[in-house]
C-alpha positions in Angstrom: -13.1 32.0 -23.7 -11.5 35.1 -24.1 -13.1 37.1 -21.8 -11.4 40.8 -21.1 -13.1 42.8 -23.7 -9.9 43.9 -25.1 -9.8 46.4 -28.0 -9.4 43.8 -31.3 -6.1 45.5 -32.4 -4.6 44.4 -29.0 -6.6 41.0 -28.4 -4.0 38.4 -28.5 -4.5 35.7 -31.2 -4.2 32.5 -29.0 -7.6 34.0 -27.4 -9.4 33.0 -30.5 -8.8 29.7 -30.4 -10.0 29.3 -26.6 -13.3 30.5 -27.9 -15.9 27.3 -28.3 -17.2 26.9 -32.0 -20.3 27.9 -32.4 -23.0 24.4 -31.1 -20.0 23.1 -29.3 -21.4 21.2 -26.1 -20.5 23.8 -23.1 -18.2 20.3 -21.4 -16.2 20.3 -24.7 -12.4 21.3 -23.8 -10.9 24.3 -26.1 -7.8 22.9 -28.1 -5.1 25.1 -26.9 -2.0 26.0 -28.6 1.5 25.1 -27.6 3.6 27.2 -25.3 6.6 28.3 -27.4 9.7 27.9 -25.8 10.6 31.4 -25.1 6.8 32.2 -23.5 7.6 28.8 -21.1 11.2 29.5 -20.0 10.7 33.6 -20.1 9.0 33.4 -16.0 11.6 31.0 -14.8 14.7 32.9 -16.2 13.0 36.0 -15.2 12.9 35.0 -11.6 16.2 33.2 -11.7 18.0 36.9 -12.3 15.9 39.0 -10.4 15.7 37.1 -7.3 19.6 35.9 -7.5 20.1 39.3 -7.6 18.1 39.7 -4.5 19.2 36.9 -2.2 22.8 37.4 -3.2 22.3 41.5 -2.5 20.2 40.6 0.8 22.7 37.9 2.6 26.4 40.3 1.5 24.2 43.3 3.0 23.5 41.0 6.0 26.9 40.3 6.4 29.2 43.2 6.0 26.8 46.5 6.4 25.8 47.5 9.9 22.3 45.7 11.7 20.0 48.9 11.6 17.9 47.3 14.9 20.7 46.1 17.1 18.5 46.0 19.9 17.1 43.2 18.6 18.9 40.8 19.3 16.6 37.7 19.5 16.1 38.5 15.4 19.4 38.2 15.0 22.2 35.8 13.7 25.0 35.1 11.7 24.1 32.5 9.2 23.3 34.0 5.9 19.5 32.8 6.1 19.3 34.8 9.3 18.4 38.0 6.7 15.6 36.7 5.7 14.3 35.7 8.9 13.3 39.4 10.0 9.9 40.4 12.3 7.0 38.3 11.2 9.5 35.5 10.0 10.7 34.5 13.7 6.6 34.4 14.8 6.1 32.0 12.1 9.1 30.3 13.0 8.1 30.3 16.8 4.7 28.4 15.1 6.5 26.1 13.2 8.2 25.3 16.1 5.7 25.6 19.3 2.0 26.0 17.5 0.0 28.3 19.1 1.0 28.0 22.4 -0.7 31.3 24.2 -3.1 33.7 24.0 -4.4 36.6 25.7 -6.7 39.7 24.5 -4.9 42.6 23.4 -1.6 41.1 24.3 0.9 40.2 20.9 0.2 36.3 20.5 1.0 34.3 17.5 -2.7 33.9 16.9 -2.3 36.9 14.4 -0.9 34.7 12.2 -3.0 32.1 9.8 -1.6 28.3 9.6 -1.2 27.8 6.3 2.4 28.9 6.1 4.0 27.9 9.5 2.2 24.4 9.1 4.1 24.2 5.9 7.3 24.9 7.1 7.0 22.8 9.6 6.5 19.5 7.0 9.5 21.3 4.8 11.7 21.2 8.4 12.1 18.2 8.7 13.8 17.7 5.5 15.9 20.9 5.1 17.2 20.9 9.4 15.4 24.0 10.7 12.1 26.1 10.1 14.0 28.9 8.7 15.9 27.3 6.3 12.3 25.8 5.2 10.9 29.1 5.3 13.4 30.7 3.0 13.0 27.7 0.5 9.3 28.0 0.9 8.8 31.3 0.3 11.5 31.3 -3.1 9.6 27.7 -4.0 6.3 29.9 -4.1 7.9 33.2 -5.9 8.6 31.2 -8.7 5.5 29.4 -8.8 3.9 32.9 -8.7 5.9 34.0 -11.4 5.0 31.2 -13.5 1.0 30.8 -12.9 1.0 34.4 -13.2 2.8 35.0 -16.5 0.3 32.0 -17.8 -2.4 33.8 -16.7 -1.1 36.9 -18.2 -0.8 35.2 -21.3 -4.6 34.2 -22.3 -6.0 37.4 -21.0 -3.5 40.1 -22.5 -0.9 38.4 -25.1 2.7 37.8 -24.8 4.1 40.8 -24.8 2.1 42.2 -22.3 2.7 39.2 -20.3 6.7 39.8 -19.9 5.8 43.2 -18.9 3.5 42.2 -16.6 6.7 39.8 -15.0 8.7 42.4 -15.3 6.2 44.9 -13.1 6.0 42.2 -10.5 9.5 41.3 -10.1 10.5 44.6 -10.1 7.9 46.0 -7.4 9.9 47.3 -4.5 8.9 44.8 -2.3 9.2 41.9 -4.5 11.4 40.4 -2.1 8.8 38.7 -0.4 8.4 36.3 -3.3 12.3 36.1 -3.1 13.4 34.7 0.3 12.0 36.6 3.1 9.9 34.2 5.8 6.8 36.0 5.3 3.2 34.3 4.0 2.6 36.6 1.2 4.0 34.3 -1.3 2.0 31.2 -0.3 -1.1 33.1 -0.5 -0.1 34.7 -3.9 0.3 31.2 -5.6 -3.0 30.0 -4.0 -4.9 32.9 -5.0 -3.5 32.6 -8.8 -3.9 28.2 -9.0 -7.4 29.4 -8.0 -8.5 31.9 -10.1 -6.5 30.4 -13.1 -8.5 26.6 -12.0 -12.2 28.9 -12.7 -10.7 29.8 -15.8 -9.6 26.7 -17.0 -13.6 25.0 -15.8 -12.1 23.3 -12.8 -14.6 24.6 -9.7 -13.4 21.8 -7.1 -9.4 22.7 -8.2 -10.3 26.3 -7.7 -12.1 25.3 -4.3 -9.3 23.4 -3.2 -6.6 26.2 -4.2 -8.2 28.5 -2.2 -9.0 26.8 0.7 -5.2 26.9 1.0 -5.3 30.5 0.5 -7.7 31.0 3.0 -6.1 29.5 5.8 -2.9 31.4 4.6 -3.8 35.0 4.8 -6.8 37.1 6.9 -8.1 38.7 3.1 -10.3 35.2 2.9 -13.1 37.5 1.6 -11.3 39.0 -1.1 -10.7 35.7 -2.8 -13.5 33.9 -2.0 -16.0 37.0 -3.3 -13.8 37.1 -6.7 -14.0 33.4 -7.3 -17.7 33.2 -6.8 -18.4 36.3 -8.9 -16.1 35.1 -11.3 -17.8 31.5 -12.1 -21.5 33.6 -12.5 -19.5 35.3 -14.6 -18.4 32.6 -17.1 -22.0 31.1 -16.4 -23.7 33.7 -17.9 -25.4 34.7 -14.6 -24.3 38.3 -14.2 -22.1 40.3 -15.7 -21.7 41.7 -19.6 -21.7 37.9 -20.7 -25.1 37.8 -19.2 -27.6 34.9 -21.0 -31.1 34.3 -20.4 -31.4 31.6 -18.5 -27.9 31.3 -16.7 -28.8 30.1 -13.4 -29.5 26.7 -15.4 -26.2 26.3 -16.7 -24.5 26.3 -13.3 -23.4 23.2 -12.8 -23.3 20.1 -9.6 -19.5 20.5 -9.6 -19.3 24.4 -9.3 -20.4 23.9 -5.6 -16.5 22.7 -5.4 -16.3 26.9 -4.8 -18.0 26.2 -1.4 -14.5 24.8 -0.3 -12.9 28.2 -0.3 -13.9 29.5 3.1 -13.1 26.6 5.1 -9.2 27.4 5.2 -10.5 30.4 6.9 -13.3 28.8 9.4 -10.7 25.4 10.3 -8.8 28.2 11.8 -11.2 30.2 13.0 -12.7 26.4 14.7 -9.4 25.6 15.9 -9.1 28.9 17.8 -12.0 28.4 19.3 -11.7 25.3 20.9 -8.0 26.5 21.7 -8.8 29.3 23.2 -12.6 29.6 23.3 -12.4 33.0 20.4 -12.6 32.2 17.3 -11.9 35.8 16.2 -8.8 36.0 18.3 -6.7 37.5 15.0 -8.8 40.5 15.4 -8.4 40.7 18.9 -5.2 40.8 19.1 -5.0 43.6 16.1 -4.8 46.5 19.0 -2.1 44.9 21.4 0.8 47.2 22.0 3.6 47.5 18.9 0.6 46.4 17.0 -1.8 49.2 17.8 -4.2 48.5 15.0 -7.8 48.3 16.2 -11.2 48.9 14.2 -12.2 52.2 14.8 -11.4 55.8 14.3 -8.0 55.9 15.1 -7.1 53.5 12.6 -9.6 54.1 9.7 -8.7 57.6 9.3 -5.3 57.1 9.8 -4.9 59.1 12.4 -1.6 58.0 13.4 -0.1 58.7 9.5 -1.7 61.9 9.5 0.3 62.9 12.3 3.6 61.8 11.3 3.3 63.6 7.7 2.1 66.6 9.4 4.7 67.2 12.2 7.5 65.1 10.8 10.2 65.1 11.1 10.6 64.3 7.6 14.0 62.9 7.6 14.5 59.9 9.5 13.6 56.7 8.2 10.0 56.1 10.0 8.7 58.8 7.6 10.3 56.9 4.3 8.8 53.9 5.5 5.3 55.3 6.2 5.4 57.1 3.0 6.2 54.5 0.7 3.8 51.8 1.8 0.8 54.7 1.7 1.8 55.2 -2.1 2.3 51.6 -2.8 -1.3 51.1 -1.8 -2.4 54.7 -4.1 -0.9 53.3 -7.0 -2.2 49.8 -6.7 -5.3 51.4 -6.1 -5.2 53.7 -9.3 -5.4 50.7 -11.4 -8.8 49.0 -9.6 -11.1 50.9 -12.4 -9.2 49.5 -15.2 -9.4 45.8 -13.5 -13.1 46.3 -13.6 -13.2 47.5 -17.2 -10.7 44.9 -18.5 -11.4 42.2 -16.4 -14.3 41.6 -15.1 -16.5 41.9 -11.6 -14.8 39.1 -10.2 -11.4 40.2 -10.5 -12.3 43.6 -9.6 -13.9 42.8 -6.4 -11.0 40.5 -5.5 -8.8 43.6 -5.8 -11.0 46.1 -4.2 -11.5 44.2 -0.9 -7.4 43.4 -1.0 -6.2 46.7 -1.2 -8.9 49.2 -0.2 -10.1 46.9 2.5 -7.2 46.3 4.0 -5.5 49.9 3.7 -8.7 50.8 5.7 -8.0 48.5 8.4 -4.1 49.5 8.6 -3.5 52.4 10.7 -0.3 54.1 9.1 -0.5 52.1 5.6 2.2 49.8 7.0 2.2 46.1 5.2 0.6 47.7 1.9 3.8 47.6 -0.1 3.6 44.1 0.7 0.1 43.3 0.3 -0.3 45.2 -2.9 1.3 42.0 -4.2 -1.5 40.0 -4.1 -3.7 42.2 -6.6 -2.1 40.8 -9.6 -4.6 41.7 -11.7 -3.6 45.4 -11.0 0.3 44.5 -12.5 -1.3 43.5 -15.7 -3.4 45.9 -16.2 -0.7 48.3 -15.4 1.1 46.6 -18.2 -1.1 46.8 -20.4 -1.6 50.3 -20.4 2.6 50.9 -20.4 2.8 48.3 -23.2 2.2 51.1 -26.2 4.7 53.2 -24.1 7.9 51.5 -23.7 10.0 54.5 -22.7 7.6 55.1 -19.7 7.6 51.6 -19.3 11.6 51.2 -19.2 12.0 54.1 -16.9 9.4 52.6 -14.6 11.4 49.2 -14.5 14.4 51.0 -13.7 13.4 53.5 -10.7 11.6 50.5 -9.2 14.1 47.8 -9.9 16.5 50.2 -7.5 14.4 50.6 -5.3 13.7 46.9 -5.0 17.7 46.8 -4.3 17.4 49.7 -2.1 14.3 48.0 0.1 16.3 44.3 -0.2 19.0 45.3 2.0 17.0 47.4 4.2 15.3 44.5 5.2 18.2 42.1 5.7 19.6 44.7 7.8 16.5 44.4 9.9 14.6 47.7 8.8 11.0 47.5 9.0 10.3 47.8 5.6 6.4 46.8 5.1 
């Protein structure tokens, strides 16, 4: 059912045929149109060029332009998959390899980091000869499956042209290139999140579950997802929401408890660590270990620390650009939450609220949210959707952030801190 409350000059026309005839059992399946081939090759082309052009960018930069952390020199090598294997790549390496050997309150352990990922480059290792070979292939096996489930997704709620943009948007986002190659678990949790929501769209509760149970042990935003999902279902249920119906707690269903599955990515790991380690909150207490320096309170919820730095500068040098950047990825991410309620839904709004306002609240200096703004997909389409009847604004978007997607691409292979 065609659910976004477009305006009817802009609703696509595949929606209508989703829609159940009138006295249609609420089990029978909507007869859905044909992909045409353009609409099911236009994702995997589009992420074929864009992320060639970003491996291929990030491994000659890696190569020939000078490291910008040579101090590092336990990050560093000189195999070409040794640029994407930055920072948080060599801790989910070192799990892949060792599991979670140590930990120790406010001390940097690898419990900071969920299983999901490592876990799965471990199984990939074995097949590939090393974790961060696997990771790389991982993390470009997931881009393109985000790319894909996304532009699908795209296409029931918005219409194909709307949908391209939307691709376009995402693979263009300056730090798209951690759906493109870079050992980090943002792209796991991406492709989760979207088989999930796309599963409760598509009247498949246990999928959905299942989908985000993987997410869930993948990524600390568990909340976010789990929240959306479940509002999302009452949604289509007529329990709350504009599509509201008398009686809607009755048309919940036995199988829609296959939602209940989503947290327990989230509480295996949060059992594992504590019989490991006797704290089964030790991701939070490691948040304030030195380097880190990120724990609840004051400090870090009124950024003190970025306050500071755009205050007294200097305003120059690169820690500045970095800090600045990631504070307006997560403002313009953040700009489009209003219209993800409007167009979208509750469910889809709350997902997005708790993954980028949340989470900007519990970074000290906005670092990560250029990053984590990718998983509030919802926010690209929309975004879309309102450039769509613009296509000059739209075009010059694409272009100012498809450089600085090249610009950001190297400076991570060259071991900059990026996000």
């Amino acid at each position: 059912m065609y659910e976004t409350e477009v305006r009817r000059d802009s609703a696509p026309a595949r929606a209508a045929v989703e829609t159940l005839p009138a006295g249609a059992p609420e089990t029978a399946a909507p007869r859905r149109p044909g992909l045409d081939p353009w609409d099911r090759w236009f994702p995997v082309v589009a992420y074929a060029a864009v992320a060639g052009v970003v491996i291929a960018l990030s491994v000659l930069a890696h190569a020939h332009l000078k490291p910008l952390h040579p101090f590092h020199r336990q990050l560093q090598g000189n195999r070409w998959v040794d640029s994407f294997g930055w920072w948080d790549g060599w801790w989910y390496v070192g799990i892949a390899k060792h599991g979670y050997r140590f930990f120790r309150p406010k001390r940097q352990s690898p419990v900071a980091f969920f299983p999901a990922y490592p876990m799965a480059i471990r199984a990939l290792a074995w097949f590939v000869g090393g974790p961060l070979l696997a990771g790389f292939l991982l993390t470009v096996a997931c881009g393109l499956g985000v790319t894909v489930l996304f532009h699908r997704w795209c296409l029931a709620k918005f219409g194909p042209g709307r949908a391209r943009l939307a691709v376009g948007l995402l693979l263009l986002y300056p730090f798209a290139f951690y759906l493109m190659g870079a050992v980090y678990a943002d792209a796991l949790f991406i492709l989760a999140a979207l088989a999930a929501f796309l599963a409760v769209e598509h009247d498949r509760p246990v999928l959905a579950g299942l989908a985000a149970m993987v997410a869930t042990a993948a990524r600390p935003v568990a909340p976010a997802l789990v929240l959306g999902l479940w509002v999302l279902l009452l949604e289509r249920r007529g329990v709350i929401g504009r599509l509201r119906t008398p009686g809607g707690w009755r048309r919940l269903r036995r199988a829609d408890a296959g939602l209940l599955l989503a947290p327990l990515g989230l509480v295996a790991f949060c059992g594992f660590l504590w019989l490991r380690f006797r704290s089964p909150l030790a991701f939070f207490d490691v948040a304030g270990a030195p380097g880190w320096d990120q724990p609840p309170g004051f400090h870090t919820w009124f950024k003190v620390h970025w306050v500071k730095a755009m205050w007294n500068g200097p305003w120059t040098n690169g820690h500045f650009g970095h800090l600045t950047i990631n504070a307006v990825a997560a403002v313009m991410t953040a700009a489009f939450i209003p219209g993800v309620f409007r167009r979208l839904g509750w469910g889809y709004g709350i997902f997005v609220t708790i993954a980028v306002v949340a989470t900007a609240v519990s970074t000290k200096d906005f670092v990560g949210m250029g990053r984590y703004s990718l998983a509030a997909f919802p926010c690209f389409a929309v975004a879309a959707d309102m450039l769509y009847r613009r296509p000059k604004l739209a075009w010059a978007l694409l272009t100012v952030s498809g450089i600085a997607l090249v610009m950001l691409s190297q400076l991570h292979a060259r071991g900059t801190i990026v996000s």
